[in-house]
N, C-alpha and C positions, 0 to 999 in steps of 0.2 A: 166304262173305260177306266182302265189304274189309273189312279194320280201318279205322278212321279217328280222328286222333287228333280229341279234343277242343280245339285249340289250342296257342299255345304255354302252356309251364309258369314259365321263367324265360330270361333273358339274364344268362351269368355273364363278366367282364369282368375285367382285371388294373388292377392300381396301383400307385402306386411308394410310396402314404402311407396308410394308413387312417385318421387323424385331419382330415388334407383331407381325403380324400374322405367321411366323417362329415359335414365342415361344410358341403360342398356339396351332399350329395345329403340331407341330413335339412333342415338350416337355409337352405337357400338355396330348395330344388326343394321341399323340404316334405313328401321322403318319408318314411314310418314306419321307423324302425330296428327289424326283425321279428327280427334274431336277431347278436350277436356270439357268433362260434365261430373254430374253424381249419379249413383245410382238411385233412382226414383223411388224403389222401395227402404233405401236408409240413406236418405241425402245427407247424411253426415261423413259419406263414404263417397271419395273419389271415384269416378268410372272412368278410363282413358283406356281410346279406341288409335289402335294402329293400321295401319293398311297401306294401298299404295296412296297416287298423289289424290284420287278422288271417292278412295275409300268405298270402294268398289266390294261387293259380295264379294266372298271365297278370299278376299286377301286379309280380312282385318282379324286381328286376334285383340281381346278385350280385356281389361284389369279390373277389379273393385279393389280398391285398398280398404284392407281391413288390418289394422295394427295392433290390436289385440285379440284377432281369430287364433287360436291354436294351429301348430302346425300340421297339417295332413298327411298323409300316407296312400300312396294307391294301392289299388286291389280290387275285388270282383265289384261290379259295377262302376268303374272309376275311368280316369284314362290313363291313360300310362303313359303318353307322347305326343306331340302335335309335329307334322314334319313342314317347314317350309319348301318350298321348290327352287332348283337354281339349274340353269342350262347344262354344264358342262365338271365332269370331273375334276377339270384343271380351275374352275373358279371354285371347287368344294376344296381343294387343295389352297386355297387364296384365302378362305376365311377361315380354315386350321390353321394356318399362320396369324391370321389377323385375330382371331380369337386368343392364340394363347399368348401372344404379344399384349391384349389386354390381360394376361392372366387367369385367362378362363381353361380348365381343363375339359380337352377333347376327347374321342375314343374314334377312333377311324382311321380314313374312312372306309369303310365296308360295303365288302360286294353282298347286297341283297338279290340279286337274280335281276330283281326287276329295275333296278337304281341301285345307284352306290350313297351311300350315308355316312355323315358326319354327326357325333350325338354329343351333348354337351347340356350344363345345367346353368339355367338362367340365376341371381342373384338371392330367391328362393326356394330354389331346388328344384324347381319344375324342368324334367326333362324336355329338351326340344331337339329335333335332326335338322338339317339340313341335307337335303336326297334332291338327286338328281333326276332329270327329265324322263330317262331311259335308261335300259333300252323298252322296256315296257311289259307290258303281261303278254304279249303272243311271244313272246321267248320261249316257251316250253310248250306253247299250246296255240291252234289255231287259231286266229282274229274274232271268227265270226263263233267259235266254242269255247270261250272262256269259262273257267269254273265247273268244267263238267267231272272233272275227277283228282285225286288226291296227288298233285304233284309233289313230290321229293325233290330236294333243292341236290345239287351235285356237294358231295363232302368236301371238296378244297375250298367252301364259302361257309363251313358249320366248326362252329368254335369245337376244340381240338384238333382239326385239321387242318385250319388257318394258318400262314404264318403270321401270330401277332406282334412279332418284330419285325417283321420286313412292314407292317400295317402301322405302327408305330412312328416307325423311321419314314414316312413317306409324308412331305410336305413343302410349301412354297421357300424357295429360295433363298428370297428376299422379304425383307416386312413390306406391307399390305397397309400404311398409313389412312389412305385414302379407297371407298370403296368405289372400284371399275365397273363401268359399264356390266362389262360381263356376266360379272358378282353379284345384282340385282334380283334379290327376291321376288320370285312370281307371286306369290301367295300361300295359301295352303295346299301344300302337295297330297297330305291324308292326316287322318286323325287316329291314333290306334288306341283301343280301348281292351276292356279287361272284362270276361265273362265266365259264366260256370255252368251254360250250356250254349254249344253254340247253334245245334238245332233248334231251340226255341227261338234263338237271336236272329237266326237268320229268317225263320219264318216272319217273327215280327218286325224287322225291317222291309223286309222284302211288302209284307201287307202294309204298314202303317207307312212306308216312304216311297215303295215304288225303286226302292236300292234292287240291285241285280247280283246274284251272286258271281264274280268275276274271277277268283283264285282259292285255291284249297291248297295248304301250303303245311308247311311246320315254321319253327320259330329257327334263324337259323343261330341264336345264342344257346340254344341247348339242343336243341334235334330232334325233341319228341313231340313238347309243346305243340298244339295246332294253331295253326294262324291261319283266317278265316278273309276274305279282303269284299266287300262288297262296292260297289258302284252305280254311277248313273251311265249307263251304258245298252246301247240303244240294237246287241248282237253284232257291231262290227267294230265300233268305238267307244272308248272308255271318256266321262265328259271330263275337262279339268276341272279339278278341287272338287271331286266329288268323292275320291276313295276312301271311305271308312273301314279299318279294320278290327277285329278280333284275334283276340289272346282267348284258350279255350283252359281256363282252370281249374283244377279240382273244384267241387261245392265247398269243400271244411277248409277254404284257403282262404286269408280275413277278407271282410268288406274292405272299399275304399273307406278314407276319412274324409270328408270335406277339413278345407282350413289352407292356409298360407302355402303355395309351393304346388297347387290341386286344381285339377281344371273344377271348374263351378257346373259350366253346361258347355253342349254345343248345338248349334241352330243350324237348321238347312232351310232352304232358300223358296217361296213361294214368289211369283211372278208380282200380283199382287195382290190389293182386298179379296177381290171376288176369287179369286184363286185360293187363299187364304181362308176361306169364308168354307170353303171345297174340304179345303183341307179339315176341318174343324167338324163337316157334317160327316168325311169321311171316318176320323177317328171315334167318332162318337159311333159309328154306324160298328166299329169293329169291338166296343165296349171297354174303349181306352178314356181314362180320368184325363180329361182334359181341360187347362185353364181356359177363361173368355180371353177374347182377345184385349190385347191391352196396348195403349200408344204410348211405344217407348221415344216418340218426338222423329226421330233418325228412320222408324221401320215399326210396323206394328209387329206384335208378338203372340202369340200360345204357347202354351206351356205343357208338358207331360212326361212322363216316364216310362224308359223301357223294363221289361220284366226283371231286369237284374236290377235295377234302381237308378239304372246314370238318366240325367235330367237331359232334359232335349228343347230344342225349341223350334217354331216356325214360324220365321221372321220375315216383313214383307223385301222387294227392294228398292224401294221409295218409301218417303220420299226422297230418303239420301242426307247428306251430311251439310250439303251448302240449304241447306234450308232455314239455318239464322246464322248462318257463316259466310262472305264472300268465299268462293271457291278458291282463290287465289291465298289465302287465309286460313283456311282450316287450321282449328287446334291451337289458335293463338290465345284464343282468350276462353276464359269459362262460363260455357254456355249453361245455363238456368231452365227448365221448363216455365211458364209463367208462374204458376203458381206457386214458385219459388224462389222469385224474384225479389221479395220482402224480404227475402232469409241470407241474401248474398252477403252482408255484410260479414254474417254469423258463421255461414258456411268458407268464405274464404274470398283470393283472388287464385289468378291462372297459376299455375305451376313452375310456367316458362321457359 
C-alpha cells in the first residue's frame, strides 16, 4: 500500500532578526507566536514557530535566526514562495491596503486561474503570497482528472496581456488598522519550489510522499515556464495545505543559496511514530539518504533530500506545542529542551 503523506506539516525559513521578524509575522500578518525556542542543532540560534492559536500542522511557518548567515538567493533546488491561504478576494484586497499602509510593497493581486494572489516581501526578502481559497483546480479540468494534460492558462491572466494598471490600481478603500475576521489566515495554501527536471520531480514525490500529480500548467509571469502543482488528493479532492508546486528550469540556471531571506526545509506531515517509522522503512526501501529520527520536543523529525537538493522533512503531529506550554500561553516564554536548561541564562530570555 503507498504511503501518503497527509500534507505539508511546516515551512522552516532563516532570518537575520528574530524581534523583526516577531513584529512582522505576529503584529503585521496576524500570525499566532506558537512557540519561542532554539534550534537544537545551534542553540545559540532562536527558533520561532507561527501558526494558528494551537499551532496546528499545515499552518505554522518556522524561523531560525541567523545574524551572520549570508544572504541567499533562490534557484534550482530552492523555494521560490510560500503562499498563505485567505477566504475571499475582497479580504486579499484588505491586506494590500493593510500591508502597504505598513509600508510593505505589494504586487497584485493576480488572477492565477486557480486563486487570485497577492505577493510581497517579508523584512528579509523572502517572498510570501497571499492566495485565495478558489476557485480551485477543476476550473479547467474535471474533479475526478486532474493533472492528466498540459493546461494553458487563457492570455488576459499572462503578463503582457494583463492589465498591470488596472492590477495595480485595485485596492481596499479604506485603512485596514485592525485585522477582520474575514482576513484570517488559514495556513499554508502551497509551497512553490524551483527545479531543473520536472520529470524526475514528479516521479520522486509521487514515490517518496505519495503527492499526486494535480495540474500541468505554465508560469503565468512569463508564459513559457512550466509549472508543475502536485497534491494530496485522493481523485476527487484536493487535501488542504497540501499543494506543492514546481517551476521547471533550465539545468545551467544557478542553484538556490541557503542564508537569510531562504526557505531552510519544508516538512510534510506523518500521522504519527509508527506511521513515521513507515515512513523511514519506505524511503530507505526506494534508496533515499535518510536521517534517523530525531526529537525536535514539539514533533519528531527525518530528514532527506530531493534529487535537485531542497531538504525535506517528515515531522510527526504530536506531541504538539502545549507539551511544556499551557495551551492558553503558547509562545510566551522560551521554552528549553532539558538538556539545556543549564545554558538558559547564556542563551537568553523570551523575545516578547
Amino acid at each position: 500500500m503507498q504511503l501518503t503523506t497527509q500534507g505539508l506539516h511546516h515551512v522552516t525559513m532563516v532570518s537575520a532578526d528574530a524581534r523583526r521578524t516577531l513584529a512582522f509575522y505576529r503584529d503585521i500578518l496576524g500570525l499566532g507566536l506558537v512557540k519561542q525556542t532554539v534550534d537544537y542543532d545551534d542553540p545559540g540560534a532562536y527558533h520561532l514557530y507561527f501558526g494558528d492559536a494551537e499551532g496546528r500542522p499545515g499552518t505554522l511557518l518556522t524561523f531560525f535566526e541567523w545574524p551572520r548567515a549570508p544572504r541567499g538567493r533562490p534557484g534550482i533546488g530552492g523555494i521560490h514562495h510560500t503562499a498563505l491561504g485567505v477566504e475571499t478576494e475582497e479580504a486579499l484586497l484588505k491586506w494590500k491596503r493593510r500591508l502597504t499602509d505598513h509600508g510593505v510593497h505589494t504586487s497584485g493581486p493576480y488572477d492565477r486561474g486557480y486563486f487570485t494572489s497577492l505577493y510581497f516581501r517579508d523584512p528579509d526578502g523572502q517572498i510570501m503570497e497571499i492566495a485565495t481559497a478558489g476557485p480551485g483546480y477543476a476550473i479547467d479540468e474535471p474533479a475526478d482528472a486532474l493533472g492528466r494534460q498540459l493546461v494553458l492558462p487563457p492570455q488576459r491572466i499572462v503578463r503582457g496581456h494583463r492589465d498591470e494598471a488596472a492590477i495595480a490600481a485595485l485596492n481596499h478603500p479604506e485603512p485596514v488598522p485592525v485585522i477582520t475576521p474575514d482576513m484570517a489566515l488559514d495556513g499554508i495554501h502551497h509551497v512553490s519550489g524551483i527545479t531543473d527536471d520536472l520529470v524526475r520531480a514528479g516521479e520522486f514525490y509521487e514515490a517518496a510522499l505519495g503527492l499526486r500529480l494535480v495540474k500541468q500548467t505554465t508560469n503565468r509571469d512569463d508564459g513559457t515556464t512550466l509549472h508543475y502543482f502536485w497534491a494530496g488528493y485522493d481523485g476527487q479532492t484536493v487535501a488542504p495545505h497540501s499543494s506543492f508546486t514546481l517551476f521547471g528550469w533550465p539545468p545551467e540556471w544557478n542553484p538556490s543559496r541557503g542564508g537569510v531571506g531562504q526557505t531552510h526545509h519544508v516538512a510534510f506531515r506523518a500521522k504519527d511514530a509508527d506511521e513515521q517509522r513507515a515512513w523511514l522503512d519506505h524511503l530507505r526501501s526506494l534508496d533515499v539518504a535518510v536521517s534517523q529520527v530525531m526529537d525536535r520536543t514539539y514533533f519528531r523529525s527525518l530528514y532527506f533530500k530531493a534529487p535537485d537538493g531542497l531538504l525535506l522533512e517528515i515531522a510527526t503531529d504530536g506531541p504538539g506545542f502545549s507539551v511544556d506550554e499551557d495551551p492558553s500561553r503558547l509562545g510566551t516564554v522560551l521554552q528549553l529542551p532539558a538538556w539545556l536548561e543549564p545554558r538558559r541564562t547564556e542563551i537568553g530570555g523570551a523575545l516578547g
